[in-house]
Structure formats: structure tokens, C-alpha cells
BABAKOL-490747 format. One line per 10 residues: number of its first residue (from 0); for each residue x, y, z of C-alpha. Coordinates in nm, 4 decimals, decimal comma. Example, Ala and Ser with C-alpha at 12.3 -4.5 7.8 and 13.67 -1.06 7.14 Angstrom:
2
0) 1,2300:-0,4500:0,7800 ~ 1,3670:-0,1060:0,7140
END
This chain:
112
0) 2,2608:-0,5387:0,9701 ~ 2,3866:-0,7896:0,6995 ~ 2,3697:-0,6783:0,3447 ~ 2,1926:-0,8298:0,0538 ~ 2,4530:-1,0561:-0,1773 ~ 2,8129:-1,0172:-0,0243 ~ 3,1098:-1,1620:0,0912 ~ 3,1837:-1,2585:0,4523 ~ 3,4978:-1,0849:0,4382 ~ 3,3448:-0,7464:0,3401
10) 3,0566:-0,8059:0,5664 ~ 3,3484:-0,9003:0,8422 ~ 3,4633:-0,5560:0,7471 ~ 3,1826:-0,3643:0,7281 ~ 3,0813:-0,5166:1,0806 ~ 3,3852:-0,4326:1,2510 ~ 3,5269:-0,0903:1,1450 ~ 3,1466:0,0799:1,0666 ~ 2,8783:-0,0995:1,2931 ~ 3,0205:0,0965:1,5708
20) 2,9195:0,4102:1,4537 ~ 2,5902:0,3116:1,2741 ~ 2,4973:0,1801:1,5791 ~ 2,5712:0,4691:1,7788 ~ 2,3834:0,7129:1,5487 ~ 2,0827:0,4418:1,5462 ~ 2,0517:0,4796:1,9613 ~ 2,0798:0,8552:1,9612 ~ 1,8239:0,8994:1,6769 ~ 1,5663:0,6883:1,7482
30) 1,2146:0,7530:1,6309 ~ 1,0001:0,8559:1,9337 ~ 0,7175:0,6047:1,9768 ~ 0,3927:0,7731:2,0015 ~ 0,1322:0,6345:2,3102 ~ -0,1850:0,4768:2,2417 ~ -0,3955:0,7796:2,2686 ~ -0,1955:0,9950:2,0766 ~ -0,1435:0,7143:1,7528 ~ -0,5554:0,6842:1,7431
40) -0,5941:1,0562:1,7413 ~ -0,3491:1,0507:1,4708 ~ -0,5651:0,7557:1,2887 ~ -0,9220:0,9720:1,3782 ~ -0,7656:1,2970:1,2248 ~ -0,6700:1,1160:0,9168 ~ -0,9516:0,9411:0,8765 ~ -1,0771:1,3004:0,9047 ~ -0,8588:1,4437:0,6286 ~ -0,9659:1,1998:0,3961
50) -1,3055:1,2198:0,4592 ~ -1,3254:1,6129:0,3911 ~ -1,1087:1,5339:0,0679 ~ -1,3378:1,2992:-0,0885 ~ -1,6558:1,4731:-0,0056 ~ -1,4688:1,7842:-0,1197 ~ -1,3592:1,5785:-0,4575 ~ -1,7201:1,4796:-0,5072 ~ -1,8108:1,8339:-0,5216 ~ -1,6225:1,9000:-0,7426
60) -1,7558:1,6542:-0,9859 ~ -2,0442:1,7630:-0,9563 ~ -1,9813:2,1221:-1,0443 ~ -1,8377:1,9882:-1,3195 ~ -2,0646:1,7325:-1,4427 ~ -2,4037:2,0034:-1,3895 ~ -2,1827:2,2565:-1,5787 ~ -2,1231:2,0058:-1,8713 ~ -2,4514:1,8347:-1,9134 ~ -2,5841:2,1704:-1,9025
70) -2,3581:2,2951:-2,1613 ~ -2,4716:1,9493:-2,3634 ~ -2,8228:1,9932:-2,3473 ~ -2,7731:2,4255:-2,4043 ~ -2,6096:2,2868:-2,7818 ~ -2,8857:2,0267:-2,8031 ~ -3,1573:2,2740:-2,8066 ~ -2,9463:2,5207:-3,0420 ~ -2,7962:2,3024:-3,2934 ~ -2,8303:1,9299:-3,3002
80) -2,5015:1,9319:-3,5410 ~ -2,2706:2,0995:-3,3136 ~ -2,3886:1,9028:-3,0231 ~ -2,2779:1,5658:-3,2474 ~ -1,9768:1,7130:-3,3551 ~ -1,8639:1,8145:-2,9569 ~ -1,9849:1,4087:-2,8644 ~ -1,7958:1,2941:-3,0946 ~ -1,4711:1,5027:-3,0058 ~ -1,5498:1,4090:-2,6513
90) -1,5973:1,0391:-2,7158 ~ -1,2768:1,0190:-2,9243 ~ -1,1034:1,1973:-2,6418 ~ -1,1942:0,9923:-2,3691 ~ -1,1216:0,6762:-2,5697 ~ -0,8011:0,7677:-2,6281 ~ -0,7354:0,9175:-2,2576 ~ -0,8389:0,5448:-2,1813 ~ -0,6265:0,3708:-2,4442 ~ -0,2964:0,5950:-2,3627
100) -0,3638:0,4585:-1,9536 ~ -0,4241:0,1023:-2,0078 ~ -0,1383:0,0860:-2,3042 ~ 0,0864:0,2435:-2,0805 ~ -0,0287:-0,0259:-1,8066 ~ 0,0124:-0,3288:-1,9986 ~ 0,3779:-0,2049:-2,1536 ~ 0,5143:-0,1715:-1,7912 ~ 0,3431:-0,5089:-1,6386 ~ 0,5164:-0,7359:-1,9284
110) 0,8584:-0,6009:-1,9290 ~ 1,0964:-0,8364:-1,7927
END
């Protein structure tokens, strides 16, 4: 176990008067190592998970999207102003949702 940027001395150090005892608390808590059957159950029951949380995630969009165009077209046969004035809220939201994610984005990948 050598650490990132030091001294030999203090590695020296840290080798002789602590790598005893990490050592000894690395053997008695080792990880248990899972066979092969067991690991691709594992991988089957995740694949699984996911699988039920995407479908269930697609549902879910869908509910929403047949509740909103619904809603869309309801105001489109009632009043052809209100259904351009919730658009337009909706299209100024959205670009702004969009502009807030990418800005945030592009500030974090050019820092230095």
C-alpha cells in the first residue's frame, strides 16, 4: 500500500509501525467472493430490476403525456387563446429547463 506523493521516510514509517495492523484487519475482513452461479443470478435479477423500472418509467410517461395532450386539445376546442397562452408558458419553460441544464454543464466542464 504506498501512498500517492510522499516521502520514503514517512512511507518507511507508515510501513513499519501501521501495515501490521491494516493488514491484519484486511485478512479478517475480506469481502466474500460470490460463485459463478450465484454472481449471474445476481446479474439476471438486475437485469430484472431494471427492466421492470424502465417499462414502469415508460408508463408513466405515458399517463402523463395522454393526460396533457388531452388537456391541450380540451383548451383547443374551448379557447384557441388560452391554449396559445399555456404553449407559450410551456415552451418558455422547457427552454429555460434546457438552458439552466446545459449552462450548468458547460460552467462545470471548463473550469480549470
Amino acid at each position: 500500500m504506498r501512498k500517492q506523493k510522499t516521502d520514503d521516510v514517512d512511507q518507511l514509517w507508515f510501513e513499519k509501525h501501521v501495515g501490521p495492523a491494516v493488514n491484519r484487519f484486511d485478512a479478517v475482513h475480506s469481502p466474500p467472493i460470490p460463485g459463478l452461479n450465484e454472481l449471474e443470478q445476481r446479474v439476471k435479477r438486475h437485469k430484472q430490476d431494471v427492466k421492470r423500472m424502465l417499462w414502469k418509467e415508460l408508463a408513466l410517461f405515458w399517463l402523463t403525456a395522454i393526460f396533457v395532450l388531452s388537456s391541450m386539445l380540451w383548451l383547443l376546442d374551448n379557447s384557441r387563446m388560452w391554449f396559445a397562452v399555456v404553449q407559450t408558458v410551456f415552451a418558455a419553460g422547457g427552454i429555460g429547463y434546457v438552458s439552466m441544464i446545459f449552462g450548468r454543464r458547460m460552467g462545470h466542464k471548463w473550469k480549470n
